[in-house]
C-alpha positions in Angstrom: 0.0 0.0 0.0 1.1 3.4 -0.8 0.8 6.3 1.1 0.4 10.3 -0.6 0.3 13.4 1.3 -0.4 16.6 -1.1 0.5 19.5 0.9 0.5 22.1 -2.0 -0.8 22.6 -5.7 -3.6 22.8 -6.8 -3.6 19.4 -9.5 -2.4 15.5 -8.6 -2.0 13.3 -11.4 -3.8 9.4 -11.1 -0.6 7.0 -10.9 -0.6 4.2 -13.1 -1.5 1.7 -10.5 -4.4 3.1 -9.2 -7.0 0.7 -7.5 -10.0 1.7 -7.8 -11.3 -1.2 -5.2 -9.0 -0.5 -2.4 -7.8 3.5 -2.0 -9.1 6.0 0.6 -8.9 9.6 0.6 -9.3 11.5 3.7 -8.9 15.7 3.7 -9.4 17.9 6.8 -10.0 21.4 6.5 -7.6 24.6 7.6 -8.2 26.1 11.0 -9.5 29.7 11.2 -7.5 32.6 12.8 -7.3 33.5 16.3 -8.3 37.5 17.3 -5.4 39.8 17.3 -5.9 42.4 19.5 -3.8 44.6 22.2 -6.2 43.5 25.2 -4.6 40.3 25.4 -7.6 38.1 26.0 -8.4 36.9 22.3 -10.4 33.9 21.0 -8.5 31.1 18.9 -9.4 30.1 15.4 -12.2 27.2 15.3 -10.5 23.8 13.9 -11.2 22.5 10.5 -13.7 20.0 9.7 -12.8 16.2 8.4 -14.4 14.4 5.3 -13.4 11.3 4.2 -14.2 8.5 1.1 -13.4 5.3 -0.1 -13.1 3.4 -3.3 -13.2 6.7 -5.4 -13.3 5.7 -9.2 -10.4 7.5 -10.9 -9.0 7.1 -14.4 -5.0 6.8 -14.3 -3.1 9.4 -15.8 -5.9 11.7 -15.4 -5.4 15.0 -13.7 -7.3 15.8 -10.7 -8.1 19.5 -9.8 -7.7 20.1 -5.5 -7.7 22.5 -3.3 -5.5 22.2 0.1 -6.9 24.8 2.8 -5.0 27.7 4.3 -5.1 28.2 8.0 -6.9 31.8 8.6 -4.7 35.2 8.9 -6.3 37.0 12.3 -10.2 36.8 13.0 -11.1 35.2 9.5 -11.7 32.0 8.1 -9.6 29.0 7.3 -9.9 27.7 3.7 -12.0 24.4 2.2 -10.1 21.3 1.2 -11.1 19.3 -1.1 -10.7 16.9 -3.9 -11.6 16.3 -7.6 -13.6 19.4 -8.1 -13.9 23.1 -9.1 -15.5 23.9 -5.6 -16.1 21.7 -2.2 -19.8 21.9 -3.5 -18.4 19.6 -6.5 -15.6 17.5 -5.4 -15.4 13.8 -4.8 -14.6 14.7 -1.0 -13.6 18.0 0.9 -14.0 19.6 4.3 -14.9 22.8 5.1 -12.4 25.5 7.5 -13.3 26.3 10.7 -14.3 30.1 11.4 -12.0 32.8 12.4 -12.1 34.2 16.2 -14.3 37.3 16.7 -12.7 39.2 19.7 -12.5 37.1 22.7 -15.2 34.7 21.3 -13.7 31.7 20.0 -14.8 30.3 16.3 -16.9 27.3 15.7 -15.6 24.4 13.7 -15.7 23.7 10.2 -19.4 22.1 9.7 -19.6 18.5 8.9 -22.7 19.3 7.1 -20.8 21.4 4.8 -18.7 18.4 4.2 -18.4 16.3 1.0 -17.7 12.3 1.5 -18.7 9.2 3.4 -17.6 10.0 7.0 -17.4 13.5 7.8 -16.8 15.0 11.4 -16.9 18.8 12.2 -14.0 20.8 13.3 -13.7 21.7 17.2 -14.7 24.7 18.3 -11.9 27.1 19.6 -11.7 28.9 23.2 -12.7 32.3 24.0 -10.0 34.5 25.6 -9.8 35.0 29.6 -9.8 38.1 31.8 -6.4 39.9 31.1 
């Protein structure tokens, strides 16, 4: 069995010995940004979610278009992930980011709902900031 981790781009090419009867492809969304502020009791950034599928019917050779998420810069969103698509909407399998901090509220997790693929579990939910 052979392993792949894409970490960049935004194509992968099908090897030659593709199965398409035993292969599983798992993708996990990027965490949103914690608050930046000067008060010093910020929230973090929520987690991304996790969507996973197996047995995905691919041609070999052919090039697949992905996506790998982007953790969020301060208070925003992190980035979808997916897979063998234009959009998470219409990939194989992807997992939406979690959601930025807003102040000292933390951001909620990347929705499983939002999720493409066979198993799919939402991103945790980030702390809100203490008392400084």
């Amino acid at each position: 069995m052979t392993t792949v981790y894409l970490t960049s781009g935004t194509t992968w090419t099908v090897p030659s010995d593709w199965n398409n009867a035993a292969n599983t492809i798992e993708t996990v969304g990027a965490g949103g940004g914690g608050a930046s502020s000067t008060g010093g009791a910020d929230g973090g950034g929520g987690g991304g979610a996790y969507s996973r599928i197996t047995n995905l019917t691919l041609t070999p050779g052919a090039s697949i278009t992905i996506q790998i998420g982007a953790g969020g810069a301060a208070s925003t969103a992190g980035t979808d992930t997916w897979f063998n698509g234009a959009s998470l909407a219409a990939s194989s399998v992807g997992a939406k980011g979690g959601a930025g901090a807003s102040g000292a509220s933390g951001g909620a997790g990347g929705a499983s709902a939002s999720g493409i693929g066979t198993t799919k579990n939402s991103g945790g939910a980030a702390g809100s900031g203490g008392g400084g």
